[in-house]
C-alpha positions, 0 to 999 in steps of 0.5 A: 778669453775666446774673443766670444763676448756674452751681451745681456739682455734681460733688462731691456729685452727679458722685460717685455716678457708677459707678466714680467715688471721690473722697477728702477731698483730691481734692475738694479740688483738683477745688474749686480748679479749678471756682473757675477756671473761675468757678462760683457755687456749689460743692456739698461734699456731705452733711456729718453724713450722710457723713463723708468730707463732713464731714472735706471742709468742715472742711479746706475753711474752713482750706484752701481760698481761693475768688476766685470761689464759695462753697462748698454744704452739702448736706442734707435737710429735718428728720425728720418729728415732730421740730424743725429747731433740734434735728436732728442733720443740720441742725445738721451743715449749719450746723457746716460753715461753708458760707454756702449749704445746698441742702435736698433736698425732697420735691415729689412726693406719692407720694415723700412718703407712701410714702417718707418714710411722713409726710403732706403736711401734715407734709411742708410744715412740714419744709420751712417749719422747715427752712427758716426755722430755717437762714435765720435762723441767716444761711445763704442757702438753696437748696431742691432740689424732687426729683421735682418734674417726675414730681410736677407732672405727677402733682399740680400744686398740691402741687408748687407748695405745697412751692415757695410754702412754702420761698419763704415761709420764706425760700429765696432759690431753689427749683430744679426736678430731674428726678431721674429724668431722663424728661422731654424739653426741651418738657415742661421748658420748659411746667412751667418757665414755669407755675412763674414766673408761679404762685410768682414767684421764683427758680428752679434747674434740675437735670437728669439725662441719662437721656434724653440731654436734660440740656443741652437740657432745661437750656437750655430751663429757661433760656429759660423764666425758671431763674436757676440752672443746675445741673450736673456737670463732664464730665456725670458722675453716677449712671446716665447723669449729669447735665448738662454744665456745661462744655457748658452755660455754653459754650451760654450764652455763645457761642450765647445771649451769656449771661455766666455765667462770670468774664471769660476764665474759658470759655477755661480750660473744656479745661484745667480739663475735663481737670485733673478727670478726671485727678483722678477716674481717668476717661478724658476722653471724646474726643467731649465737646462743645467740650472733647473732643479730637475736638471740633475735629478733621476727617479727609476731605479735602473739609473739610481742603480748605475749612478750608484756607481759612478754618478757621471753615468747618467749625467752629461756633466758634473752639475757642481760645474754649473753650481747645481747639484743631484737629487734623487727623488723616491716613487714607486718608480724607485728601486731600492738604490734609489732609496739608499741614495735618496737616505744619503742625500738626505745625511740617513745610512741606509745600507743595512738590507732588512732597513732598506727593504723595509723602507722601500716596502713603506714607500710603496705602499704609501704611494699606493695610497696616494702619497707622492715622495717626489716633492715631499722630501720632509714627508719621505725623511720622517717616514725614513726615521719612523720606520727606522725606529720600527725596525729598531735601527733609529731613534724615530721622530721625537713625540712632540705632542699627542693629538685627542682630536681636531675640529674645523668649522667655516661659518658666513658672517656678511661683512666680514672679511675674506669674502664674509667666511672666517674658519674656527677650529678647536684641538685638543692635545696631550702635552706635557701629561696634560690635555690642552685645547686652544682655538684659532681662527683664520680664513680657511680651514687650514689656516684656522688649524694652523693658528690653533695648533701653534696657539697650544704649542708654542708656549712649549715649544717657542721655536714654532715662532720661526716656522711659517706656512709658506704654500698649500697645493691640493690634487684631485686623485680620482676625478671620477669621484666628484667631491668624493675623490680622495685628495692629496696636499703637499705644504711648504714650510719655511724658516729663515734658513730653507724650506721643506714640503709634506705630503697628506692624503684622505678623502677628506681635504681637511684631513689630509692637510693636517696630515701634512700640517703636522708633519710639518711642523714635526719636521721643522723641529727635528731639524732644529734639533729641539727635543720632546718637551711633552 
């Protein structure tokens, strides 16, 4: 190992972020992944201060097994005029069994004197008490310096006083936050390498993203002399977050050739970045660095052309490094090796020259339409076999059914539910030689053909049971039009293994989402490898 250790956050920290509310049992799971990935440390959170904390430490020692962290009790140094040994927030620290507490601490003097509303004497002895009084009771102490680069900056030797005092009182690391997150990476870089050589021990950082710098200030900390790093999985956090701790470490060990992970455990970093903010609710943001689903994704065709070639031509790194992979995605962008790669991924050989110039002649078209393949891959396979077919170079998609006619109509029952408004719509279909009508109902128009159609389906086809609507987004195209504009639909479909997305476009929003509807479901059946039964 480097002697650079990961300290995790995001139970603690990553839950003040807007939005973002953990329970006791979610925690719990989020600890179990950052103990894959091979964090040091993993901060709980504020035993005795919030009970949703305390409940978390309790379960924690009878709960949770970590390989490879120890878990952090969070808290803040004693009451001004009181003693360590008898605060009831210090004693909750230690009543959480966690072998590391990190106190937060007062290095900023107007922080000091104006929030704490003590004197910078007394100030120093909470920390020394504080302290000393854990150490002694066999925990390994870790003192968070809030403010301490504002406070450097405003006096330097009182910043450095609260560092020397926790050092002198046993802490076994002192991390220096820019709780506000205002400083740049040069200003983190001087302060970070004036503090090694004046306390001469160990040190943390803790950065927070409000100027856009939390990695950049992390790694700059780093090259300084910080020992510690400390962040968030997926930068969350209150305001703009705090620093990534994926894109950290992933900086660590592929660009400076840093260890600071268990051994494979970076090759885990999508999966677990992903697991997480299924956890959190929140949506993962497709331009995270390393782990993000456009991390390694490329649309012109100059670069498909290239990576066609040798794929590290236009990527800094293997993306299975990370666990992540690469995509291609198909616009009218897209030259034909985007296409041809894009086929590949998708398992379609498209090397043959009249196939791929009739695809890529498809595509654009379609796209010149209105249709997008960029987030449809299911719509862009089905129009890959299709056209296939056509050409003579393919079986096609099976002819599941036949479709006479669809109706949808939306009627106001007062009372009701869904706001009072409740869809019906009727289809009739060829199936098996014979036309079949059904009739379903749901609370929108969508829904109600959805209904429908698997009501006159799955008695064929029982395979449907497992496809679920999962998300229906609707773009405006021209917005000049008003109401009259044409409309593009993208719907997600799952079953209990993935999830695939189509694409329909017509004036009429109806009609473009049962476009996509269908498609859909065509698709889900393709997959599964179910033949026509029509």
């Amino acid at each position: 190992m480097s002697g650079v250790q990961v300290y995790d956050t995001t139970l603690r920290d990553g839950a003040q972020q807007e939005g973002l509310s953990l329970s006791v049992a979610d925690k719990l799971a989020i600890a179990v992944h950052l103990d894959d990935l091979g964090v040091g440390v993993i901060e709980g959170g504020w035993p005795g201060a919030i009970p949703k904390d305390t409940e978390f430490f309790a379960r924690a020692a009878d709960e949770l097994t970590l390989r490879h962290a120890r878990l952090a009790a969070f808290g803040a140094t004693r009451r001004a005029g009181g003693r360590a040994a008898s605060d009831a927030q210090v004693r909750a620290l230690l009543d959480s069994r966690a072998p590391v507490v990190t106190l937060v601490a007062k290095s900023h003097t107007g922080h000091v004197e104006r929030a704490l509303r003590t004197t910078l004497a007394e100030n120093l002895e909470m920390v020394r008490d504080s302290v000393a009084f854990l150490v002694g009771e066999g925990r390994e102490v870790v003192l968070d310096a809030e403010h301490f680069f504002d406070g450097f900056l405003l006096d330097r030797d009182y910043a450095l006083a609260v560092l020397r005092t926790a050092v002198e009182a046993g802490a076994s690391t002192v991390a220096l936050c820019d709780t506000n997150g205002g400083h740049l990476p040069g200003v983190v870089a001087d302060v970070v390498a004036d503090v090694a050589v004046a306390v001469g021990a160990p040190m943390g950082i803790h950065c927070h993203n409000d100027t856009g710098c939390a990695v950049a200030n992390t790694l700059a900390a780093v090259d300084a002399g910080a020992v510690q790093v400390q962040g968030t999985l997926n930068g969350y956090g209150e305001r703009t977050g705090n620093a990534d701790l994926v894109t950290v470490v992933a900086n660590l060990e592929l660009k400076r050739g840093t260890p600071v992970l268990r051994e494979g455990g970076l090759a885990e970093a999508s999966r677990i970045a992903h697991a997480v903010s299924e956890i959190t609710n929140v949506p993962p943001y497709s331009r995270q660095p390393y782990v993000g689903a456009s991390a390694f994704t490329h649309k012109a065709g100059l670069h498909a052309s290239a990576i066609r070639v040798d794929p590290d031509l236009y990527q800094h790194i293997d993306p299975r490094t990370v666990g992540n992979d690469m995509r291609m995605l198909v616009s009218e962008m897209a030259g034909r090796s985007s296409i041809e790669l894009k086929g590949r991924e998708l398992g379609l050989d498209l090397s043959e020259p009249a196939l791929l110039t009739a695809v890529a002649d498809a595509v654009k078209a379609r796209e010149a339409e209105g249709y997008t393949f960029e987030a449809a891959d299911a719509s862009f396979e089905l129009l890959v076999r299709r056209t296939a077919c056509e050409q003579g170079r393919g079986e096609g998609v099976p002819d599941y059914f036949h479709v006479d006619s669809w109706r949808v109509t939306t009627e106001m029952r007062p009372g009701g539910t869904h706001g009072g408004a409740l869809s019906e719509a009727t289809v009739r279909l060829v199936l098996k030689g014979e036309r079949c009508i059904a009739v379903g109902e749901g609370n929108g128009p969508v829904n109600a053909l959805d209904a429908a159609l698997r009501s006159a389906l799955t008695p064929t086809y029982p395979e449907l049971e497992h496809l679920d609507l999962v998300d229906f987004r609707v773009r405006i195209l021209d917005a000049s039009h008003g109401t009259d504009a044409v409309t593009r639909v993208l719907l997600e479909t799952a079953d209990d293994a993935s999830t695939w997305t189509t694409v329909g476009v017509g004036p009429n929003v109806v009609e473009a989402s049962w476009e996509a509807l269908v498609d859909g479901l065509a698709h889900g059946l393709l997959r599964r490898g179910v033949p026509s039964r029509a």
